[in-house]
N, C-alpha and C positions, 0 to 999 in steps of 0.2 A: 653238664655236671658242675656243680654250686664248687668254688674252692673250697670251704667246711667240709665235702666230701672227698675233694682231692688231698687234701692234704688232715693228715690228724697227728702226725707225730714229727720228730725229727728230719727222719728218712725220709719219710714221704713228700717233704720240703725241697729237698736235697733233689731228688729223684722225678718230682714237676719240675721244677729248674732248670733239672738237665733237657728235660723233654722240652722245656721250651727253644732247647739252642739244634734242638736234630732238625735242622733244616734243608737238611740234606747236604749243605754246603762245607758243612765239618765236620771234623770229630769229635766226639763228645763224647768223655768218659768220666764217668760218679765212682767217687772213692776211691782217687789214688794216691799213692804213696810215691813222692821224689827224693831222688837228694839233693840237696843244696851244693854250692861250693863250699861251705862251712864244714856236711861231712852230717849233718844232722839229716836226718829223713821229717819232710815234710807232708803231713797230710792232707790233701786237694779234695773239697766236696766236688766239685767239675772242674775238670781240665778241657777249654777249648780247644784243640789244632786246627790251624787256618795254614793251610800250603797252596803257594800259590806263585807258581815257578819255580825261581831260586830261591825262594822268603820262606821263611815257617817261622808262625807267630805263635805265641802260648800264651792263653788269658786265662788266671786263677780265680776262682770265682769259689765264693763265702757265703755260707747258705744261712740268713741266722733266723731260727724258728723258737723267738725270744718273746716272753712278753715286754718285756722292758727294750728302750729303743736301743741305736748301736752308739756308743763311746767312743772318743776320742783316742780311748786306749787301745781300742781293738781296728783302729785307724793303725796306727802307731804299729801293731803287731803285723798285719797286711802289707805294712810299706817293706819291713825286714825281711816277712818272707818273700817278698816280690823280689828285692835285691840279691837274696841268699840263691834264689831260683832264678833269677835274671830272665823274669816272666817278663812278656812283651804289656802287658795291662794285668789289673787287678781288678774286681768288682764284687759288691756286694749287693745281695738280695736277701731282702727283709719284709715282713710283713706290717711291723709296728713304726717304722721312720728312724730317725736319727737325731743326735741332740749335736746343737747349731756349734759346740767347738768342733764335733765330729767330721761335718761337712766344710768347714773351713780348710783343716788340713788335707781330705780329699781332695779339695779342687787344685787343692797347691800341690800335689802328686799325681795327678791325672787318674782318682780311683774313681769310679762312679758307683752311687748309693740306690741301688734299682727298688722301690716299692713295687708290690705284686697286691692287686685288689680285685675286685669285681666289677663290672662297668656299668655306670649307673644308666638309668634310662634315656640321658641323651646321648653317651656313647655309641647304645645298640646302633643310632640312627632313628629319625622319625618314624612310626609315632613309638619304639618301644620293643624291647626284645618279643613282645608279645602282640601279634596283629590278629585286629578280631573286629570284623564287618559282619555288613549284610549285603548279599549277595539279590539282586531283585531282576527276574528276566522277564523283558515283557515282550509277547507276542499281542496280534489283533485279530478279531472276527469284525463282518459286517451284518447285524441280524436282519437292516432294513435301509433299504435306500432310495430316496424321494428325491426330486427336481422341482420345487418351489416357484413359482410366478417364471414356469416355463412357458412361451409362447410359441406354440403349434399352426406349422403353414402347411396343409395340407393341397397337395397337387391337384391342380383341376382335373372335373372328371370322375373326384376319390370320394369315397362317403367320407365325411366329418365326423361320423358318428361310431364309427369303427374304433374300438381300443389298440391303444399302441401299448407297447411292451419294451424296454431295453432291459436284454438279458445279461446284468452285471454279474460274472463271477470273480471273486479275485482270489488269492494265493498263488502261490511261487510263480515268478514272472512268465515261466514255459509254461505253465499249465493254467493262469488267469485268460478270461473273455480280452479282447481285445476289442476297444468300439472307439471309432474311429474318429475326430472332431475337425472339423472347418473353422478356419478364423474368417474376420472379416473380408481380409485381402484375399480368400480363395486358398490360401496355404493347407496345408494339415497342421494342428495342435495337437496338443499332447493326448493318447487318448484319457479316456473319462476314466479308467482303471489307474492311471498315473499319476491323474487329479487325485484323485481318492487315495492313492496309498502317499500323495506328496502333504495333502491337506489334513491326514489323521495323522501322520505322522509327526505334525509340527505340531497338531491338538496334545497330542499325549504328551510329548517335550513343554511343553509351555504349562499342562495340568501337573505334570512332577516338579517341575522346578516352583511352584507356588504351594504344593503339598507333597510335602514330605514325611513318612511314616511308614511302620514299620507291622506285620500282620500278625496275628496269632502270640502275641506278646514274645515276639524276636524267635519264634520256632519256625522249623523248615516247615514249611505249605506252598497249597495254591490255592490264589481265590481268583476271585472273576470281577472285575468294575464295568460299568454300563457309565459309557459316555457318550451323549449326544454331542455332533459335531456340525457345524457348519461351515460349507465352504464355498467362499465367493471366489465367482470366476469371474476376471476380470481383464481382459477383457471378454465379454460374453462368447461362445460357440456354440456353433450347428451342430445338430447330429442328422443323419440320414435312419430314417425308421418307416418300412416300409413305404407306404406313399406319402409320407410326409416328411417335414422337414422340423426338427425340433430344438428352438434355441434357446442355449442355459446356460441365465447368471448364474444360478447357484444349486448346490450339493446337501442335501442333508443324510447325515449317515449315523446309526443307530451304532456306535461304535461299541462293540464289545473288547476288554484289553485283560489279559490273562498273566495274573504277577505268580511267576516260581520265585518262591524266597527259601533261602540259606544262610545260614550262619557260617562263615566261615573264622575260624579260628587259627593261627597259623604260630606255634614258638617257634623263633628261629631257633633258640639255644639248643633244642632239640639235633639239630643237625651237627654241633662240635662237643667234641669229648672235653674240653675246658675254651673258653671263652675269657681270656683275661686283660687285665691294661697294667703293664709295666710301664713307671714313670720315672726317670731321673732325675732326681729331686736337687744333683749338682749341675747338671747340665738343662735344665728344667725344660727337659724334651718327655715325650708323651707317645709310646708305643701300644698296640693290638698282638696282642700272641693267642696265636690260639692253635688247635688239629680237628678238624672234623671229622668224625668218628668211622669216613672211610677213609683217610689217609694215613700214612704210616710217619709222614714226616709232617713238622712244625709252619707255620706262617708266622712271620717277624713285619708289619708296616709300620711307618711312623706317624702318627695322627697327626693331619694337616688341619688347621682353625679353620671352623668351616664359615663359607663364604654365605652372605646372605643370598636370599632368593627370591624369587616374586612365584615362583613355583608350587602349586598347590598340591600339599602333601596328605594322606590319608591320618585320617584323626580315625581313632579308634569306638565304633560305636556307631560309625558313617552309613549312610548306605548306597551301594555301587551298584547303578542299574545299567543294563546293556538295554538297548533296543533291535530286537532282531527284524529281520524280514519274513519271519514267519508270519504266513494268516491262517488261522486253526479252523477245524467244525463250528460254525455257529451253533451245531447240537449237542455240543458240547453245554452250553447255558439255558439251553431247554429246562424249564421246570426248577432255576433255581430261584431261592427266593430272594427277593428283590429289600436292599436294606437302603436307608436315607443316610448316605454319606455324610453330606453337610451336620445333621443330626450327633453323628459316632464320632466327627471332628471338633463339634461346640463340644462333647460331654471328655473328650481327654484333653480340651483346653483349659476345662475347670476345674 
């Protein structure tokens, strides 16, 4: 809730105010009436009580919902009644600031002169009370997968003529083919299923960080990209296939990659019933007040200068892609129609 909504009149100045000290820590009372030692009855927009052992402190707090700043004179009138009430502090809260004799004699009485505002977009925090990405999950299929300038040793004895077959299936590691690889030294290598999900998996990393974009003009969808991929195997491996032995520098795989995109939109402000920055304009300190609209009491910190970083923070308008381990139906892309990327990338270049 925007302060212009919190507050529209006197009272309801008065009345934020107080809600900003319910911290649970104290008491906090709007509109009361003391006596002084002079014998005069004093009226208190908040009364702090801070107890705290043997000690009880009482802070007077002046709510001024002026359009004109606060005066020297209503300095002047604050210091009396602090004396007359033999208040532990004094303080005032303002909207419009104070004029420079004003704040002079506060500092020289320990009064503090609180502004109450809205917190601008670096306050919220990077990038902005308002966070709004795109959300892009990419899963993969393989529609086709070839072994290029593989060389076939068929065991003596075998027909040569005979078709060999590797039955690759892949998806989730329990339920993918497992086929098995020889290195040179006689070892096991990784099998061809690990090749294959290590080597598309660094294709698709390496094709989104050179292209980046966004589908369906930033609406939620799914679509489908067709990317060939090639992957060298280096140092080459055997495979066992029937009566032969079949050894592969390289992978080519028809790589199908399936982008879920979302918008996500997120206001933080949404979460707190007022969100504000109280500043001390004598003590030129810089606090956060605020209550989120499921708590019943206040937050009070004090804004620390924030430190530089080398940390990369979300810009809004970004897009945040996960890569899963998901491998989907290839029939899933059955029958769809096949567009020229490169083409749809030169015409939103120009």
């Amino acid at each position: 809730m925007k302060l212009t909504d919190l507050v529209q009149d006197w009272g309801g100045f008065e009345r934020l105010v107080a809600d900003l000290h319910n911290t649970g820590n104290v008491l906090v009372q709007h509109n009361v009436t003391l006596i002084g030692r002079s014998g005069a009855p004093r009226q208190i927009d908040v009364l702090i009580t801070h107890t705290e052992g043997l000690y009880t402190q009482q802070i007077i707090v002046e709510c001024k919902y002026w359009k004109s700043k606060i005066k020297r004179t209503h300095i002047d009138a604050m210091i009396t009644q602090m004396q007359d009430l033999n208040a532990s502090k004094a303080v005032f809260f303002t909207l419009k600031g104070y004029q420079s004799g004003a704040e002079t004699v506060a500092s020289q009485f320990g009064i503090d002169i609180f502004i109450v505002r809205e917190p601008d977009e670096s306050e919220w925090g990077r990038p902005g009370p308002v966070v709004d990405f795109f959300l892009q999950v990419l899963s993969r299929t393989a529609s086709r997968c070839t072994f290029p300038d593989a060389t076939v040793y068929f065991l003596e004895g075998t027909d040569p003529s005979s078709s060999l077959n590797l039955n690759i299936e892949m998806g989730p590691r329990t339920a993918r083919s497992s086929t098995i690889t020889i290195k040179d030294d006689g070892t096991q290598g990784d099998t061809i299923e690990d090749l294959i999900d290590k080597g598309t998996q660094q294709a698709m990393e390496e094709f989104f960080a050179q292209n980046s974009f966004t589908l369906n003009n930033g609406e939620d969808c799914t679509r489908y990209l067709a990317l060939p991929v090639v992957i060298n195997v280096q140092p080459t491996v055997k495979v066992e296939c029937g009566s032969a032995i079949i050894e592969i520098p390289q992978i080519q795989v028809e790589l199908g990659i399936r982008i879920d995109q979302s918008r996500l939109i997120v206001d933080r402000r949404h979460n707190f019933f007022y969100a504000l920055v109280v500043q001390d304009t004598v003590r030129n300190a810089k606090y956060y007040a605020s209550r989120r609209r499921d708590a019943s009491t206040s937050v009070i910190a004090e804004v620390s200068p924030e430190e530089a970083t080398n940390e990369q923070v979300l810009i809004n308008g970004s897009i945040f892609r996960v890569y899963t381990e998901h491998w989907f139906d290839p029939n899933e892309i059955i029958g769809l129609t096949t567009v020229d990327f490169e083409k749809v990338k030169q015409s939103r270049s120009e």
